[in-house]
N, C-alpha and C positions, 0 to 999 in steps of 0.2 A: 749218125743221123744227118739225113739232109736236113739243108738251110738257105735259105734268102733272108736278107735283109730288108726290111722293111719299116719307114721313117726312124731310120737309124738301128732298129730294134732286129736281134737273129728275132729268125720264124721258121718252124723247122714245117717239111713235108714233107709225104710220101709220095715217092715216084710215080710218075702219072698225073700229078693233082696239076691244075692251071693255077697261077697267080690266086685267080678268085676262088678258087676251092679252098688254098690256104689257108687264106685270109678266114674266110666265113670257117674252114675247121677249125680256126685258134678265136672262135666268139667273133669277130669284124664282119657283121652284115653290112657298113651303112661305111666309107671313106672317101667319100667326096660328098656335096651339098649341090641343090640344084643354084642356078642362080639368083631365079626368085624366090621368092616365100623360103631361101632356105633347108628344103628341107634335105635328109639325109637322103642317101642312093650307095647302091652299093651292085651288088652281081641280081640283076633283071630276069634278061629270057635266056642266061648263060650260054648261046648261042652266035653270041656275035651279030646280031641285028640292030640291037640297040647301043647306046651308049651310056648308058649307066654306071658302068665299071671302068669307068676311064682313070689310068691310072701312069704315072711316068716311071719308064724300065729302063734301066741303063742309060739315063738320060735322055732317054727321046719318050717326048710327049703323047700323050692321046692315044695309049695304047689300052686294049682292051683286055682286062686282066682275064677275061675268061677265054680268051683264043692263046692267050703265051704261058706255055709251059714253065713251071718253077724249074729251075735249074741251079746248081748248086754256084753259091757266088751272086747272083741277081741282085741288083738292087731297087727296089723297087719304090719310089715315093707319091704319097697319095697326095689330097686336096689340103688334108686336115694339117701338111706342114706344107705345101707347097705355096710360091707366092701366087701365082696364075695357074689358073686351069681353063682350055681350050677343048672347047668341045662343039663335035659337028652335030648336035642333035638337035632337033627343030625344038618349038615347044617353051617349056617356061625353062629349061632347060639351064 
């Protein structure tokens, strides 16, 4: 079975699936928090327009779980253990 890693935890996928299909396949609608009010966010317009899915892969930041493919090895860390999260979305964002 494939796998990523994911805040430390394997996460297994089926070939094909993006970051955020994983995620949302294994129950994780919501892995980052807006800045205001808090509230959850997780995979949006699953298209790549928004930034809601903003998740850090391989060490590099601000990546949009629904445009990068799972790939076996990935590691992937979200908001809920990351210290900063950077995000380019307008908004309460």
């Amino acid at each position: 079975m494939n796998e990523i890693t994911v805040d430390g935890e394997p996460l297994p996928f089926v070939e094909g699936q993006t970051v955020a299909a994983a995620l949302v396949a294994a129950g994780r609608v919501a892995w980052r928090t807006t800045r205001t009010g808090r509230r959850p966010r997780g995979v949006f317009c699953g298209i790549g327009v928004c930034f809601d899915c903003l998740v850090t892969i391989d060490g590099v930041g601000g990546q949009r779980a629904c445009l990068v493919p799972s790939r076996p090895g990935t590691t992937v860390t979200t908001a809920t253990t990351a210290t900063t999260v950077t995000t380019g979305e307008g908004g309460d964002g």
